[in-house]
Structure formats: C-alpha cells, structure tokens
C-alpha positions in Angstrom: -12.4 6.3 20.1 -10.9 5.7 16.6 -9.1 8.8 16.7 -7.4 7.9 19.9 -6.5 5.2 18.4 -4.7 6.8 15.3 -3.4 9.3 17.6 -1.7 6.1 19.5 -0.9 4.7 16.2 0.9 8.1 14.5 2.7 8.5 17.7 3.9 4.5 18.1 5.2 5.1 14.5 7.0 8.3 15.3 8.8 6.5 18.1 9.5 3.7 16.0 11.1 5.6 13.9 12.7 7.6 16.3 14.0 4.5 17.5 15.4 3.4 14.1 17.3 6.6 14.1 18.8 6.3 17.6 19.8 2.5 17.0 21.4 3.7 13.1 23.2 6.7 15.2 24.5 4.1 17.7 26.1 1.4 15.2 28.2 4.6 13.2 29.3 5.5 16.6 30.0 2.0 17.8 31.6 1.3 14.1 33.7 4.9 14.5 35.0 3.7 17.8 36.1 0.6 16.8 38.0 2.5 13.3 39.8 4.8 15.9 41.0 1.5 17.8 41.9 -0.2 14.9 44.1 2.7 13.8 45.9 2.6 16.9 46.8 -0.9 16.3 48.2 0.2 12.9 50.2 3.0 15.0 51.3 0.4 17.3 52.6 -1.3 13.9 54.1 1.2 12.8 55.9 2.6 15.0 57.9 6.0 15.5 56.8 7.4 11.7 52.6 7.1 13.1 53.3 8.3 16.6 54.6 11.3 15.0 52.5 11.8 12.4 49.6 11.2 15.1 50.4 13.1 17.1 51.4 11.7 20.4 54.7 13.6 20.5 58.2 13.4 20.0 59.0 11.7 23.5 56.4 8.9 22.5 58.2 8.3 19.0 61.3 8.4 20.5 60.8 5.9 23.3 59.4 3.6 19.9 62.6 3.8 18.2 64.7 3.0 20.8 62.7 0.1 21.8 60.7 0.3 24.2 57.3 -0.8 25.4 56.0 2.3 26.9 54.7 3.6 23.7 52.6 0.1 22.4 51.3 0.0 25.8 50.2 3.2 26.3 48.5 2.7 22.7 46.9 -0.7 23.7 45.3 0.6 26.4 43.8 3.4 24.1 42.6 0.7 21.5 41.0 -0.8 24.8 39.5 2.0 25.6 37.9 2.7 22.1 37.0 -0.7 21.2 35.2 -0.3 24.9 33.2 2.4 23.8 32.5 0.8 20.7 30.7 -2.1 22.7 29.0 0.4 24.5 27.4 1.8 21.8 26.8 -1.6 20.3 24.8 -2.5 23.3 22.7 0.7 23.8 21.7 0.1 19.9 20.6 -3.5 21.5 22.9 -5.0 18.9 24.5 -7.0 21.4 21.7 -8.5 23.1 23.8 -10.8 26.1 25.3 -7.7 27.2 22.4 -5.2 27.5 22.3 -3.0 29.6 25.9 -2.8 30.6 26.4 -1.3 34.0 25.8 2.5 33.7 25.2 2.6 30.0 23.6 5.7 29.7 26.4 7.9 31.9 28.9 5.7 30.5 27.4 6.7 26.6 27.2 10.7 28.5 30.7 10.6 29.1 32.3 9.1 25.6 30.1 11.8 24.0 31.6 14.4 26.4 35.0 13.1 26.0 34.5 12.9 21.5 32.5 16.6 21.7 35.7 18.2 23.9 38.2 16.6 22.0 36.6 17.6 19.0 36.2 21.7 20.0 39.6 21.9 20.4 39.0 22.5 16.5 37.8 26.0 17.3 41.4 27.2 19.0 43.2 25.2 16.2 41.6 27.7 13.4 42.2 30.6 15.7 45.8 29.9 16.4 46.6 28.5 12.8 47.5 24.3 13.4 47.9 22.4 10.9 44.9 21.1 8.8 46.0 17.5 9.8 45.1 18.1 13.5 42.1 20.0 13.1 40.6 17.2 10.3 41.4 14.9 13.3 39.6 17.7 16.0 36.5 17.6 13.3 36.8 14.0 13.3 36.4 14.0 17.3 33.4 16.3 17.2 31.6 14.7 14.7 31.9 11.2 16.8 30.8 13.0 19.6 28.1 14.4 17.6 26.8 10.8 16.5 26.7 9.6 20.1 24.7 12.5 20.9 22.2 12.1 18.4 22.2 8.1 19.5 21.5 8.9 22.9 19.0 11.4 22.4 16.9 10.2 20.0 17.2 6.5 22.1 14.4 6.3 24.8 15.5 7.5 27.8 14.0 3.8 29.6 15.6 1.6 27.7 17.9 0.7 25.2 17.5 2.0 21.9 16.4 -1.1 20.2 14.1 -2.5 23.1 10.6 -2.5 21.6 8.2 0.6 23.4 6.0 -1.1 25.5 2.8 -1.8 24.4 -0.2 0.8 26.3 -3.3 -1.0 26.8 -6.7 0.7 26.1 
C-alpha cells in the first residue's frame, strides 16, 4: 500500500513539475508575442526607415512616406494579432484566470506554434540561398518562438490549462 502511495506521490510531483515547465514555457511565449507587437508599434513610429529595414518591402515604405494609412494599418492589425497570441498563451499558462479557457485554446495555441515554427524554417533556404544575416536572425527568432509554444503546449496537460491543479485521485 505505501508504495502505491509513493508511486502516486513521485508521479504527482513529476507532473507538478511538468506543469511548472509548461506554465514558464507559456509566459516567454506570451511575453515574446507581446515584444514582437510592441516592435511593430515602434515600426508604425517610425515609419518608412523600419518598414524597410523590417522587411515589409519597398511598396510598404513607400506608401509610409507619402502619407498614407495603408502601411500603420496593415501594421496594427499585426500588433493585434501578436498581442492576441500573447493573451492566448497567457491564458493557457492560467495567468489570466477570467479568461480561461478561451474558445479553442488548444488549436488556437497549435496554430501560433505552426504559424512561429514555418516562419521560422524559412531560416533553412535563407542559409542555402545566402540572405542577409538580418533576416535569418529574424527567421531564428520565428523558430525559436514557435519552439517555446511547443514546448508550452506539450509539456501543459492535454485536459486543462497548464496551470489548473491535476485533479486529486482518490484511493
């Protein structure tokens, strides 16, 4: 009997801990998604120069210099779209406790780690073909975001949230 009992025990503290990784995986991908919004306020801010040097393409800058809106809100929708993900990833850790679950959280967190992990193999073609070493730090960037959600969601139990206490077994 006592042994069962350990065995509970060793494995309630394995998940706990599991848990404890899930939940620290989830707040540096919610706190990575809200960085990557914040920076495209700062592009937003600054205009033609970051759209360039970010890469969204000479139409983009363009359109910036000469005034118009397209550009800023194209780029707010992105910062919506990151800071989105970002609460995502918040509530899956249980961090924001009114909120959890969102609707779909799970296939949501699936997809922003699909979306991160693509973006971020584009890396591989960018060392074949020679880019510059500004996009592929920002590919690497990508996959190691997506990486971090991964890790979140599979180390999170697959029930629950990732901060939602394993329920207690009864003997």
């Amino acid at each position: 009997m006592r042994s069962a009992v350990r065995t509970r025990s060793a494995a309630s503290a394995r998940a706990s801990a599991r848990t404890r990784f899930a939940v620290r995986a989830l707040h540096v991908a919610a706190a990575s998604s809200f960085a990557i919004a914040a920076l495209h306020v700062g592009i937003i801010a600054a205009g033609a120069p970051a759209y360039r040097y970010f890469g969204a393409g000479e139409r983009m800058a363009r359109a910036a210099e000469a005034g118009s809106l397209m550009p800023a809100i194209v780029t707010a929708g992105l910062v919506a779209v990151f800071a989105t993900w970002g609460v995502y990833a918040l509530a899956a850790a249980g961090t924001l406790r009114p909120l959890r679950p969102l609707p779909k959280q799970r296939a949501v967190l699936r997809g922003i780690a699909a979306v991160y992990t693509a973006r971020g193999l584009v890396v591989i073609a960018q060392l074949i073909v020679g880019a510059t070493a500004r996009d592929s730090l920002f590919s690497t960037i990508a996959l190691a975001v997506g990486a971090v959600h991964v890790v979140g969601l599979r180390s999170a139990p697959a029930s629950a949230p990732a901060s939602a206490p394993a329920p207690a077994s009864r003997a």
